[in-house]
GUVEX-806515 format. One record per residue (C-alpha): residue number from 1; x, y, z. Coordinates in steps of 0.5 Angstrom, whole numbers, plus 500, padded with zeros to 3 digits. Example, Ala and Ser with C-alpha at 12.3 -4.5 7.8 and 13.67 -1.06 7.14 Angstrom:
@k = 1 xx = 525 yy = 491 zz = 516
@k = 2 xx = 527 yy = 498 zz = 514
END
This chain:
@k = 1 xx = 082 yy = 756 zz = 052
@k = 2 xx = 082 yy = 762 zz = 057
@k = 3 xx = 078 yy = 758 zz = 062
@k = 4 xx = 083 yy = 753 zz = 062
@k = 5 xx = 089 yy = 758 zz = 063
@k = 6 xx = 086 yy = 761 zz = 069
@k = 7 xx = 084 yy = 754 zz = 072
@k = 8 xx = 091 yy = 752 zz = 071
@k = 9 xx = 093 yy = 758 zz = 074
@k = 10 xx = 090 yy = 757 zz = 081
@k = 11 xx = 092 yy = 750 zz = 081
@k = 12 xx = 099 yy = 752 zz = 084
@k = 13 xx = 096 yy = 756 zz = 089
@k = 14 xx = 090 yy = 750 zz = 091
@k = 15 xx = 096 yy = 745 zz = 091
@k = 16 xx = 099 yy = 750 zz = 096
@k = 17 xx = 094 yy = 753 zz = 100
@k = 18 xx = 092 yy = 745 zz = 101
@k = 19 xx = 099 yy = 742 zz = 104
@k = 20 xx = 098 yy = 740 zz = 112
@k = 21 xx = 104 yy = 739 zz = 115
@k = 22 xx = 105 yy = 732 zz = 118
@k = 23 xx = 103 yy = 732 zz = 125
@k = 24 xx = 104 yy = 726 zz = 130
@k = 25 xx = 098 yy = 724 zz = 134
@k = 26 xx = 099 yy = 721 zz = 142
@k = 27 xx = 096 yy = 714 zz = 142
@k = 28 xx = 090 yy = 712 zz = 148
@k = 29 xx = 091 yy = 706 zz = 152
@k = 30 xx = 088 yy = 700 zz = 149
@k = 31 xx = 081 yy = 699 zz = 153
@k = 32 xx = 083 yy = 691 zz = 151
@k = 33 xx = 089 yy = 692 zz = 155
@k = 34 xx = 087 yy = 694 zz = 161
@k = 35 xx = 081 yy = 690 zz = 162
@k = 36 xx = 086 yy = 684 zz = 161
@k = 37 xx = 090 yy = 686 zz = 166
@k = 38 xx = 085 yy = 687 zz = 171
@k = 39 xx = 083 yy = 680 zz = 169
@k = 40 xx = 089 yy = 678 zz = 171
@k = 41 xx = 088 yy = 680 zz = 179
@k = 42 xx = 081 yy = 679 zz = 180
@k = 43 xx = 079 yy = 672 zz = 179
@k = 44 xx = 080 yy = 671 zz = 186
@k = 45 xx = 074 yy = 675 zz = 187
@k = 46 xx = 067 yy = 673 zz = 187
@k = 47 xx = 063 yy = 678 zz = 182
@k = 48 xx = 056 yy = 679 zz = 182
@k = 49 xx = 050 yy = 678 zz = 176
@k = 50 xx = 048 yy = 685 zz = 179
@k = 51 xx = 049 yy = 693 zz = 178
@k = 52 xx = 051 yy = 698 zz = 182
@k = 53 xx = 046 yy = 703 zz = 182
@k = 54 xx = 047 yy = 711 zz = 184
@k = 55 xx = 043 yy = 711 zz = 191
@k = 56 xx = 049 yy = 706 zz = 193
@k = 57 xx = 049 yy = 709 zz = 199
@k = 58 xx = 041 yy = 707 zz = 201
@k = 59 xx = 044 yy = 700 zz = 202
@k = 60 xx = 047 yy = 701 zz = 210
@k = 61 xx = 039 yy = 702 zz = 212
@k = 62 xx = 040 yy = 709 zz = 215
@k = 63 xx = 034 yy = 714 zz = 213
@k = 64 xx = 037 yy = 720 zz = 215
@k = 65 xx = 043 yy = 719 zz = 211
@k = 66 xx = 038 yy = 718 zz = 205
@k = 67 xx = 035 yy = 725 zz = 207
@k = 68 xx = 042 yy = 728 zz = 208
@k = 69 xx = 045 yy = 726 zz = 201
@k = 70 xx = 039 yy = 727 zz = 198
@k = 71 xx = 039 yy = 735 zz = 200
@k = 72 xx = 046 yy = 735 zz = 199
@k = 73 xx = 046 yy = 733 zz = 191
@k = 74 xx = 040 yy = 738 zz = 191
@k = 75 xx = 042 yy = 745 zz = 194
@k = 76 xx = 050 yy = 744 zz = 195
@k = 77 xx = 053 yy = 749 zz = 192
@k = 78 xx = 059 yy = 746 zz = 190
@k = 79 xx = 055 yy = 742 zz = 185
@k = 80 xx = 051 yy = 749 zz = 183
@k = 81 xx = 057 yy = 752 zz = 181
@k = 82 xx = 059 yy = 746 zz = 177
@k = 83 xx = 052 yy = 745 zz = 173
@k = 84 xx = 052 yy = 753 zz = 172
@k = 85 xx = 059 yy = 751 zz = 168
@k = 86 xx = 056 yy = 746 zz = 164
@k = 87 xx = 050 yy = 751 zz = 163
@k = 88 xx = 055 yy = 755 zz = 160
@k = 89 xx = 057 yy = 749 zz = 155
@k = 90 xx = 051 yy = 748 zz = 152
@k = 91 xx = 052 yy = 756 zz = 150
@k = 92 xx = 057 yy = 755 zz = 147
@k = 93 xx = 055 yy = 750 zz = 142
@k = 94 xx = 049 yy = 754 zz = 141
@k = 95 xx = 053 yy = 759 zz = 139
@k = 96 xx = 058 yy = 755 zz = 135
@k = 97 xx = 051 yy = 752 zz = 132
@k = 98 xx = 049 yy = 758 zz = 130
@k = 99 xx = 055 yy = 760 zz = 125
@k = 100 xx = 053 yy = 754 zz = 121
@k = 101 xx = 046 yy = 758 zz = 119
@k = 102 xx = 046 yy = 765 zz = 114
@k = 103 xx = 047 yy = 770 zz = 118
@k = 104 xx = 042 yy = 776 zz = 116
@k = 105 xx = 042 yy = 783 zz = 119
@k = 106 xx = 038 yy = 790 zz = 119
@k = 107 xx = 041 yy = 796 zz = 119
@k = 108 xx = 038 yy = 804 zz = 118
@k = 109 xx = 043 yy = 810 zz = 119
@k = 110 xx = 040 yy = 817 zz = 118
@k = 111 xx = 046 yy = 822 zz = 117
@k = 112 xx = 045 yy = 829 zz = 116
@k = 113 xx = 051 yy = 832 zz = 112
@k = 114 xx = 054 yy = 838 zz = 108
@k = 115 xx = 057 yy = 837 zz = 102
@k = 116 xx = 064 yy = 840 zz = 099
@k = 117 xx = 064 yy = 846 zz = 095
@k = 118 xx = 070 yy = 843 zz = 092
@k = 119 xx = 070 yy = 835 zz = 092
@k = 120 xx = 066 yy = 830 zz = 086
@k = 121 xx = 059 yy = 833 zz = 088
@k = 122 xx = 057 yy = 839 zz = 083
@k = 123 xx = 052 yy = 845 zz = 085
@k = 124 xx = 046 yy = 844 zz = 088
@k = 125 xx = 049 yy = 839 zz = 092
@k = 126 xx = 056 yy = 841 zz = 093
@k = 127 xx = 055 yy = 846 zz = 098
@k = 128 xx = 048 yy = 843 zz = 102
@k = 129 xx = 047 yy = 840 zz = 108
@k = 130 xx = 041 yy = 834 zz = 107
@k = 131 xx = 040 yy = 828 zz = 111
@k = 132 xx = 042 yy = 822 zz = 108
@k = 133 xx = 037 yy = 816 zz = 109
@k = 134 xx = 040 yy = 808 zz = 108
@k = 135 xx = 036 yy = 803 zz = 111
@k = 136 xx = 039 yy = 796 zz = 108
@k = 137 xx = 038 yy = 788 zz = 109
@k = 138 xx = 045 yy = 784 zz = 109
@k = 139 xx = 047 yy = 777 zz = 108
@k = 140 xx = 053 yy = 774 zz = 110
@k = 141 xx = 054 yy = 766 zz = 109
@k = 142 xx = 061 yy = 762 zz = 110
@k = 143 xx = 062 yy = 756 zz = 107
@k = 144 xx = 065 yy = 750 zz = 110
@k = 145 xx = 068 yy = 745 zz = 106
@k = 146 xx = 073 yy = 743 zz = 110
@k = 147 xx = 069 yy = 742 zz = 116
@k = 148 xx = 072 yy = 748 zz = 120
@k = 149 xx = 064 yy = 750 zz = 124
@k = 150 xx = 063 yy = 743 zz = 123
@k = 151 xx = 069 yy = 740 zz = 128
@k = 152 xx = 069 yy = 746 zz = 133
@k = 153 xx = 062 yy = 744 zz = 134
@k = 154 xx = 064 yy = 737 zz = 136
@k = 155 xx = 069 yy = 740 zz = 140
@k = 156 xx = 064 yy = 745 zz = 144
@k = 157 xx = 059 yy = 738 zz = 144
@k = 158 xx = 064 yy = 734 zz = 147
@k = 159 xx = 067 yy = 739 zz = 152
@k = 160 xx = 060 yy = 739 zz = 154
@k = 161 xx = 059 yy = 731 zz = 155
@k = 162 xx = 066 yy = 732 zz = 159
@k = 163 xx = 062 yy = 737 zz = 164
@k = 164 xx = 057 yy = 733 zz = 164
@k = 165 xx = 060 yy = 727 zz = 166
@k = 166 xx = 065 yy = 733 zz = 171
@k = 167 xx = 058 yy = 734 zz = 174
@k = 168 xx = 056 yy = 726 zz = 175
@k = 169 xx = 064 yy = 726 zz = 179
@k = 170 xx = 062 yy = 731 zz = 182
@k = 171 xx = 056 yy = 728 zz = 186
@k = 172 xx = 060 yy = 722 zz = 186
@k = 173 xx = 065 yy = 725 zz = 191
@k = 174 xx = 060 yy = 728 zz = 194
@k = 175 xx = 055 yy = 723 zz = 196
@k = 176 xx = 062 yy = 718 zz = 198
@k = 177 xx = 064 yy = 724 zz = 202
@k = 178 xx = 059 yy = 724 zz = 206
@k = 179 xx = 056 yy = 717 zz = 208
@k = 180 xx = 065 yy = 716 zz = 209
@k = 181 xx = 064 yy = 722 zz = 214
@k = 182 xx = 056 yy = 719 zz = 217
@k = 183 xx = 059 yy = 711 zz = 217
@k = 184 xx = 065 yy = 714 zz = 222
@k = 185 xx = 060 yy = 718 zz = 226
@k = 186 xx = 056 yy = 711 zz = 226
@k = 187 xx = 061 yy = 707 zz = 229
@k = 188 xx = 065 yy = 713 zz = 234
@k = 189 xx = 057 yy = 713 zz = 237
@k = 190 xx = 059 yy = 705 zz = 239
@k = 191 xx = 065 yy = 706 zz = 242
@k = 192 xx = 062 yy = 711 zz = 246
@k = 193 xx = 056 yy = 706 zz = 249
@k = 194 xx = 062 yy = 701 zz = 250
@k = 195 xx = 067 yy = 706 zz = 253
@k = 196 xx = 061 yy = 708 zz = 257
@k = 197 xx = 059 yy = 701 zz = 260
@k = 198 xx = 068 yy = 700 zz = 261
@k = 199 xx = 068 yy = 706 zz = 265
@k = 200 xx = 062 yy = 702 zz = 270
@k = 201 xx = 066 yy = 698 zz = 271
@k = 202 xx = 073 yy = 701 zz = 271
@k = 203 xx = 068 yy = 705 zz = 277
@k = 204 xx = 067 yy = 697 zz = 280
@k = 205 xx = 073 yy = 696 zz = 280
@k = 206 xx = 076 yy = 702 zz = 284
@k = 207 xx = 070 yy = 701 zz = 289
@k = 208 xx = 072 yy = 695 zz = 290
@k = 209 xx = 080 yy = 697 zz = 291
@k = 210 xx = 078 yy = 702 zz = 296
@k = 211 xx = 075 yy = 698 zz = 299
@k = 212 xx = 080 yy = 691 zz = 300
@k = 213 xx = 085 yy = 699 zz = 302
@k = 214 xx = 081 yy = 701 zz = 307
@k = 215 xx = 082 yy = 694 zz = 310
@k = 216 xx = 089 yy = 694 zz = 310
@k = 217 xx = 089 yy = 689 zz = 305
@k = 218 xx = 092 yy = 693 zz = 299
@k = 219 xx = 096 yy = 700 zz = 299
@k = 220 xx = 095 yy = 706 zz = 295
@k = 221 xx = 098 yy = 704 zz = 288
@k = 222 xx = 092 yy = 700 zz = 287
@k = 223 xx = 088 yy = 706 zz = 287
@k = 224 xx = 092 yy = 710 zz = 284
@k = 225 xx = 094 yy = 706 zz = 278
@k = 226 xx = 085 yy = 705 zz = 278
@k = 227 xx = 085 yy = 713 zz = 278
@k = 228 xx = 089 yy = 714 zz = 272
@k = 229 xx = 086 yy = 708 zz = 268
@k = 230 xx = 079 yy = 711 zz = 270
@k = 231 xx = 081 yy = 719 zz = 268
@k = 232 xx = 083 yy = 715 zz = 261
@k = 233 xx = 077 yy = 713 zz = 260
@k = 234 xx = 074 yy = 720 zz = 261
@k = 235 xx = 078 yy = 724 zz = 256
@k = 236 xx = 077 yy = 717 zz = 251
@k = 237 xx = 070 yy = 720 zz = 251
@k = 238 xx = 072 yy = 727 zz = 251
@k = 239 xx = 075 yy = 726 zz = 246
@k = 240 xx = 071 yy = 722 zz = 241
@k = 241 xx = 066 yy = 727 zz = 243
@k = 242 xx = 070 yy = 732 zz = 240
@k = 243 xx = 071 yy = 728 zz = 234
@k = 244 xx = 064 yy = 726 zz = 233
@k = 245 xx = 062 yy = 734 zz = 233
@k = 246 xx = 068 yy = 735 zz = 228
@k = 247 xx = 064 yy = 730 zz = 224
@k = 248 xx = 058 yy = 733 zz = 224
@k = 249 xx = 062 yy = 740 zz = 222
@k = 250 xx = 064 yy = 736 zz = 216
@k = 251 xx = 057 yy = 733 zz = 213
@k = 252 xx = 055 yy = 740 zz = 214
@k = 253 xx = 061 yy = 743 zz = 211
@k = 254 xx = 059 yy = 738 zz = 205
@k = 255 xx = 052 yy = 738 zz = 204
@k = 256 xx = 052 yy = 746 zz = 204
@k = 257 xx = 049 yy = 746 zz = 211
@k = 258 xx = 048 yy = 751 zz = 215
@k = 259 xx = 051 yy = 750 zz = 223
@k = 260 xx = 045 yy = 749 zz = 226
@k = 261 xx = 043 yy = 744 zz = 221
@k = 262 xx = 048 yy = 739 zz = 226
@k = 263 xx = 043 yy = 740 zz = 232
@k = 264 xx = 038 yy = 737 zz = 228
@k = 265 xx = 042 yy = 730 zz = 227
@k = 266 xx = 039 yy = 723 zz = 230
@k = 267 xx = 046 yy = 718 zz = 233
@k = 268 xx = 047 yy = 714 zz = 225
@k = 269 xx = 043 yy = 707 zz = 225
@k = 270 xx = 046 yy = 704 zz = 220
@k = 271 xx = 046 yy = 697 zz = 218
@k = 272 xx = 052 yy = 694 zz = 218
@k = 273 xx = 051 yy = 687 zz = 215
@k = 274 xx = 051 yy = 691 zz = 208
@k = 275 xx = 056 yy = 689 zz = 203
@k = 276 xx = 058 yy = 693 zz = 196
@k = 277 xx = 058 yy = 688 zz = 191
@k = 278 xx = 063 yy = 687 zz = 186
@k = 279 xx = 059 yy = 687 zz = 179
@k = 280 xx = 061 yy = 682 zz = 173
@k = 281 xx = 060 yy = 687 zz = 168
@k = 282 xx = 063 yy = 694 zz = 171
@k = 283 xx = 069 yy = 690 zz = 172
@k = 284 xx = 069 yy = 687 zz = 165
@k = 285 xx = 068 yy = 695 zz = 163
@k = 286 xx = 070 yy = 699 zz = 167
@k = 287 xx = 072 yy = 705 zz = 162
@k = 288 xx = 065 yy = 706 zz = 162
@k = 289 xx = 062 yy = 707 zz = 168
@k = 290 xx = 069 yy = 711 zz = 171
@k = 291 xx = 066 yy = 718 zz = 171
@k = 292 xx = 073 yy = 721 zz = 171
@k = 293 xx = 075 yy = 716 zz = 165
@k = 294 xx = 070 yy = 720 zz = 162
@k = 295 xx = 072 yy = 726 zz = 162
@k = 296 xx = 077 yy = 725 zz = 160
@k = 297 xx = 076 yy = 721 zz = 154
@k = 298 xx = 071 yy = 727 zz = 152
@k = 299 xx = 076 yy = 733 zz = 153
@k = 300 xx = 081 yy = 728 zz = 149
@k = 301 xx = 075 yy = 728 zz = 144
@k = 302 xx = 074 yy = 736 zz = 144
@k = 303 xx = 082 yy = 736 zz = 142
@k = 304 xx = 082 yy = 732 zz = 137
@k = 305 xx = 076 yy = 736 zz = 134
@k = 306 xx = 081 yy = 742 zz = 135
@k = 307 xx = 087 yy = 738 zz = 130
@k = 308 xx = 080 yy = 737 zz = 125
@k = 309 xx = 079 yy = 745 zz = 125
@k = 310 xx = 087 yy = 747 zz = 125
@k = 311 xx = 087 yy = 743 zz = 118
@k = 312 xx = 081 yy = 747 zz = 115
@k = 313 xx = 085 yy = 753 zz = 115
@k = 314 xx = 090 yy = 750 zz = 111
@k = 315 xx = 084 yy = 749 zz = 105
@k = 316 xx = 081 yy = 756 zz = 101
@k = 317 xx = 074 yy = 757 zz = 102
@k = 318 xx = 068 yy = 761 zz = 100
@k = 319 xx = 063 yy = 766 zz = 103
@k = 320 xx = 057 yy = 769 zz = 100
@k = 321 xx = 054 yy = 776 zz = 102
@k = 322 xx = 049 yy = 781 zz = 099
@k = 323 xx = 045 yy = 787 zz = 101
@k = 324 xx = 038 yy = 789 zz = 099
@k = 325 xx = 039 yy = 797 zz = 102
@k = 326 xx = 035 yy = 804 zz = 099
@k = 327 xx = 039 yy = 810 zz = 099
@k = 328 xx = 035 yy = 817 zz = 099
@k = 329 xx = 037 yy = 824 zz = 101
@k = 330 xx = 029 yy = 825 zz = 101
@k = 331 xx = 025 yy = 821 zz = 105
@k = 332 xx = 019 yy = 822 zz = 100
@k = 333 xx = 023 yy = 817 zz = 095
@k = 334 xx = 026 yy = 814 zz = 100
@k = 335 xx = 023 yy = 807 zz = 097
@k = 336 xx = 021 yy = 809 zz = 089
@k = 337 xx = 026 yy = 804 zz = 084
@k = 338 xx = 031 yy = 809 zz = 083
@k = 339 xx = 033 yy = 810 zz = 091
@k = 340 xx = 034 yy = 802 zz = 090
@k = 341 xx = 041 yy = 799 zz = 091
@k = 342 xx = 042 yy = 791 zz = 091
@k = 343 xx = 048 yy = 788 zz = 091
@k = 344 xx = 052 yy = 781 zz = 091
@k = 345 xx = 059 yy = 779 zz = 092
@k = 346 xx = 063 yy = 772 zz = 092
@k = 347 xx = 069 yy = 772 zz = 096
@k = 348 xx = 075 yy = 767 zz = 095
@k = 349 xx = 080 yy = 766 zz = 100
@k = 350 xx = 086 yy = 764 zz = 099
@k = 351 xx = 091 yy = 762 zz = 104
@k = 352 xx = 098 yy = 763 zz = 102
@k = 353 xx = 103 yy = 765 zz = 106
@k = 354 xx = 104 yy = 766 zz = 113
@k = 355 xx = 110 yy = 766 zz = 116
@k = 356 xx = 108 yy = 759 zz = 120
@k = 357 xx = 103 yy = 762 zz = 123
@k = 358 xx = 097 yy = 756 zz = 121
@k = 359 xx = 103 yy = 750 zz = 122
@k = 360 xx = 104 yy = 754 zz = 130
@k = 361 xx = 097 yy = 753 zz = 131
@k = 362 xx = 096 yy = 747 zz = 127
@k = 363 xx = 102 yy = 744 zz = 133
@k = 364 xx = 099 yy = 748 zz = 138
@k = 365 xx = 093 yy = 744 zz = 137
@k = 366 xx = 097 yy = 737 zz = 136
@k = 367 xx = 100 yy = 739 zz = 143
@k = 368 xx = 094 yy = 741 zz = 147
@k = 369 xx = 090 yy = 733 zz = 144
@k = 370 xx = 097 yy = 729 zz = 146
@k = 371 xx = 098 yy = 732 zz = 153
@k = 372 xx = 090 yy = 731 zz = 154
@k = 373 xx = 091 yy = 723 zz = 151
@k = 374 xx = 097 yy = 723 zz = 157
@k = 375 xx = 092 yy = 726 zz = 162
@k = 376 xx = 086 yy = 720 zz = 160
@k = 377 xx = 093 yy = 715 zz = 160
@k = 378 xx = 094 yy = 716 zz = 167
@k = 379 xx = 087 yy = 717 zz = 170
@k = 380 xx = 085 yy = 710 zz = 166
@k = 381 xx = 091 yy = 707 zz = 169
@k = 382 xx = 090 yy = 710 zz = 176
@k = 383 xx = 083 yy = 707 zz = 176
@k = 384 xx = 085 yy = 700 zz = 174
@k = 385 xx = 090 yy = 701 zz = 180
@k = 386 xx = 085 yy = 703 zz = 184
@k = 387 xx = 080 yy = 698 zz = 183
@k = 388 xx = 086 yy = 691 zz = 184
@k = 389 xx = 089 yy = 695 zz = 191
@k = 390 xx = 082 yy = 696 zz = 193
@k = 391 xx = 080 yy = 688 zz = 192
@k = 392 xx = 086 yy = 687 zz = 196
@k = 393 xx = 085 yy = 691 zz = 201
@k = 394 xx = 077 yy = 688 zz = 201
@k = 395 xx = 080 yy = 681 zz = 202
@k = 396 xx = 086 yy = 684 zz = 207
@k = 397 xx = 080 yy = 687 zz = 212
@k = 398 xx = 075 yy = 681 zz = 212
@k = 399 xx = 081 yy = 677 zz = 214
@k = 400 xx = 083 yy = 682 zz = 219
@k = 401 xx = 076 yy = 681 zz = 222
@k = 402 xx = 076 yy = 674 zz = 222
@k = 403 xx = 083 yy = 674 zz = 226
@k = 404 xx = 080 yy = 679 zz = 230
@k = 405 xx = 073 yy = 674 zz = 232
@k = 406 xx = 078 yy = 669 zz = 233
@k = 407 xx = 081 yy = 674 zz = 239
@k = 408 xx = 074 yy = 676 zz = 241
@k = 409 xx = 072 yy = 668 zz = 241
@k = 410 xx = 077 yy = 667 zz = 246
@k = 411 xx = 077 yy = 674 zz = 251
@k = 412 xx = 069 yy = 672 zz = 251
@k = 413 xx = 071 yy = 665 zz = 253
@k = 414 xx = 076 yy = 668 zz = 260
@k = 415 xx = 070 yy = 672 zz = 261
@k = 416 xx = 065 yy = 666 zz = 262
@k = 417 xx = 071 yy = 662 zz = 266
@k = 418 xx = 072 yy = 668 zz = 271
@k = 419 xx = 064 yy = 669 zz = 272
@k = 420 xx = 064 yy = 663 zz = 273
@k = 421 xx = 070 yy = 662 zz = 278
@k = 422 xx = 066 yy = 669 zz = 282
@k = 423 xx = 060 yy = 666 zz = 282
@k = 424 xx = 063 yy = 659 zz = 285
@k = 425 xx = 067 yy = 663 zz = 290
@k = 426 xx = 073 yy = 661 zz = 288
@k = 427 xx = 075 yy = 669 zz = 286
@k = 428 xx = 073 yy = 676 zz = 287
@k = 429 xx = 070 yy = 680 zz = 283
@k = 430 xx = 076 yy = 683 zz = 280
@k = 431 xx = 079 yy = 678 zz = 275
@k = 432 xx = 071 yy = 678 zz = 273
@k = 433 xx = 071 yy = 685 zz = 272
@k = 434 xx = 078 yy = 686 zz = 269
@k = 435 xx = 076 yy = 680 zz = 263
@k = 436 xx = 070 yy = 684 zz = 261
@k = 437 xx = 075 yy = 691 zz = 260
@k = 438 xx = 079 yy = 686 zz = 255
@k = 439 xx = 072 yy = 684 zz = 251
@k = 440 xx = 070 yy = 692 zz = 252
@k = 441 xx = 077 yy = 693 zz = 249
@k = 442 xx = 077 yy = 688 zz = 244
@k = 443 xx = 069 yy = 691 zz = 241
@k = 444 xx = 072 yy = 699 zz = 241
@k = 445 xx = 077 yy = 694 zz = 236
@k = 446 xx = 072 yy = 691 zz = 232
@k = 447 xx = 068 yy = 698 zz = 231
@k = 448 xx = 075 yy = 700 zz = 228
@k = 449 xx = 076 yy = 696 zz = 224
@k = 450 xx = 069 yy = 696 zz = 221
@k = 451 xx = 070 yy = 703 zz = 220
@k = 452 xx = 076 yy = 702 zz = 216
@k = 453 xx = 072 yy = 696 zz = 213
@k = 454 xx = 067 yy = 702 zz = 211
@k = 455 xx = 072 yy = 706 zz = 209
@k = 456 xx = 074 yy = 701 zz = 205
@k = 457 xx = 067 yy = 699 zz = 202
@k = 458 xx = 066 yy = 706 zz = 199
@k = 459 xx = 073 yy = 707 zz = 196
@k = 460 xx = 071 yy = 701 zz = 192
@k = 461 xx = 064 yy = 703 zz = 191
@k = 462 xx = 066 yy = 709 zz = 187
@k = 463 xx = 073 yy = 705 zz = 184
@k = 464 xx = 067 yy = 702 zz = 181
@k = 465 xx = 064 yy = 708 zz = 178
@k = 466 xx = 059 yy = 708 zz = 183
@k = 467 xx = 053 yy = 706 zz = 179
@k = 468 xx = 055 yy = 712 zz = 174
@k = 469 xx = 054 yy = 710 zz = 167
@k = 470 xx = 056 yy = 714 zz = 161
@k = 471 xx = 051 yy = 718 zz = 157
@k = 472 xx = 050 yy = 723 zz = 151
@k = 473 xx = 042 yy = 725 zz = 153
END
């Protein structure tokens, strides 16, 4: 009957101590939804059985940029930098991990001591001085029956799958980055060779004014206007050089390159028939192979688990300890029976009243889940943008080169006329020469434009994840 007293005693307060407040959880958008949508935009866009594969980047054909990108992933610092935080990751867990095992400690103390003359202790001890040997072996253990440790574990893992997938983006950028600034420098190189062989002929073109000048045939102006056409050319290739050296600079900047390192490069030989496939099954999943997507998943993961382990603390729990010791003023009988001195203890914890303190947590955790399931909201949103308006720029350049063909088909077309009327005596060279700037004009427009196609090509490359792919080992 006594038991029955007491147990009905503690029901109220177990009843209290177990009240979680209502909390309201922020929703993440449906992958179903987003997958529907972008269906809708892509189905005039022919997608391939094939995989984006990680070295993406080896498909243009260039050794050089392999070798660079490659020691770039290797030794850039700013990829050390990110690895040293998922590192420090991984200890966190282990130190979560750890709390879940009995915690066992050794401790000794020598303490030398004199006694009160008028405290609890009789003669001959009241009044000495002795030194008090206690040496001791404690245990310490915590239940967890409401998932407390067990929540912030998976918190702490799920933090570290988010570094982890942090480390992949980072190395994505990286990589992007480089090829991006490496395929520039690609094409700025040909339109140099090409502005090289526009200043030849603008140089022909001068001669021969000068010439038909000094027969009386033409004034000054023809020669002047050549002149300043000429210097343009000069400072075009000036200036590209300028920007190929600030290239460089960059690639260098990126891959974590001493200067030294630029004197070193090779002109880019790329392979500029490659094209990024548009892959059936990244499409249909493009959740799963979006390294941002996935960071922000997991840290979305990591706060709900911190809700998990706000409501354990609304709950009572149990802790075990005991204590295996000697205590001995002497250091002879320091281990005899008598100087034995064991102990055990179980402690209930009872939360009852905190003035809100729990419910604060409690909300501030709720807070903290809501606006990281926003932040994962908004990157899956912008993901699902990026892919569509990179498809349609896809589309929009090709069309623009194919435009651009068709303009170069036919300055290629005056080209041969004009070499043709030369060669029959029907004109000068001059009609000639200046029909081939136009072509050499119209291939300085192609390069552009394959460099915005490049450009293009990479931005879609990492809107498709880049080959990543989401795993837990």
């Amino acid at each position: 009957m006594r038991y029955k007293r007491q147990l009905l005693a503690l029901l109220p307060i177990l009843l209290l101590s177990g009240c979680v407040p209502k909390i309201n959880k922020a929703e993440p958008i449906s992958d179903n939804t987003v997958t529907s949508d972008i269906e809708k935009n892509i189905t005039m866009y022919d997608t391939a059985d094939t995989q984006l594969v990680r070295d993406w980047w080896r498909g243009y054909g260039d050794t050089q940029l392999d070798t660079i990108i490659a020691e770039a992933l290797s030794n850039a610092p700013t990829l050390k930098s990110v690895e040293a935080r998922y590192s420090q990751a991984n200890s966190i867990i282990q130190s979560v991990e750890s709390r879940n095992m009995p915690h066992l400690a050794a401790k000794a103390s020598v303490i030398r001591e004199r006694f009160s003359e008028n405290h609890i202790f009789p003669a001959p001890l009241g009044g000495s001085t002795n030194n008090q040997y206690q040496p001791s072996l404690t245990l310490d253990y915590d239940f967890d029956f409401w998932n407390e440790r067990g929540s912030r574990i998976l918190a702490a893992k799920n933090n570290a799958y988010a570094q982890k997938a942090t480390i992949e983006a980072s190395k994505i950028a990286l990589s992007s980055a480089i090829c991006e600034t490496y395929l520039s420098w690609n094409f700025d190189e040909q339109k140099l060779t090409v502005l090289s062989t526009l200043e030849k002929t603008t140089t022909e073109e001068l001669a021969i004014i000068t010439r038909q000048h000094r027969l009386g045939l033409i004034d000054a102006t023809e020669i002047n206007t050549k002149k300043s056409a000429l210097s343009q050319i000069t400072q075009r290739i000036a200036e590209l050089h300028r920007v190929i050296e600030g290239k460089k600079e960059s690639i260098c900047v990126l891959a974590g390159f001493l200067p030294s390192y630029a004197e070193r490069m090779k002109t880019p030989h790329i392979t500029n028939a490659f094209s990024a496939p548009v892959p059936k099954e990244i499409m249909l999943n493009l959740l799963a192979h979006r390294s941002d997507v996935t960071i922000a998943k997991y840290i979305a993961l990591s706060k709900s688990q911190m809700i998990e382990n706000a409501k354990a603390k609304f709950y009572p729990n149990i802790s075990l300890s005991g204590l295996i010791g000697f205590t001995s003023f002497s250091w002879a009988r320091l281990l005899d029976h008598s100087s034995y001195t064991p102990s055990a203890g179980v402690a209930l914890s009872l939360p009852l009243l905190d003035w809100g303190e729990r419910n604060a947590n409690l909300q501030s955790n709720v807070g903290d889940y809501n606006s990281s399931v926003y932040d994962y909201n908004q990157i899956v949103i912008k993901a699902a943008n990026e892919v569509v308006v990179l498809l349609k720029q896809s589309k929009l350049i090709e069309s623009q080169l194919q435009l651009h063909h068709e303009d170069m088909d036919a300055r290629n077309a005056n080209v041969a006329i004009s070499r043709k009327k030369h060669q029959l005596g029907l004109s000068n060279k001059l009609p000639y020469l200046s029909a081939q700037k136009t072509t050499f004009e119209g291939e300085i427009e192609t390069y552009s434009l394959m460099d915005t196609k490049a450009y293009i090509q990479i931005e879609l490359i990492k809107s498709l994840g880049a080959g990543y792919r989401d795993t837990k080992e």
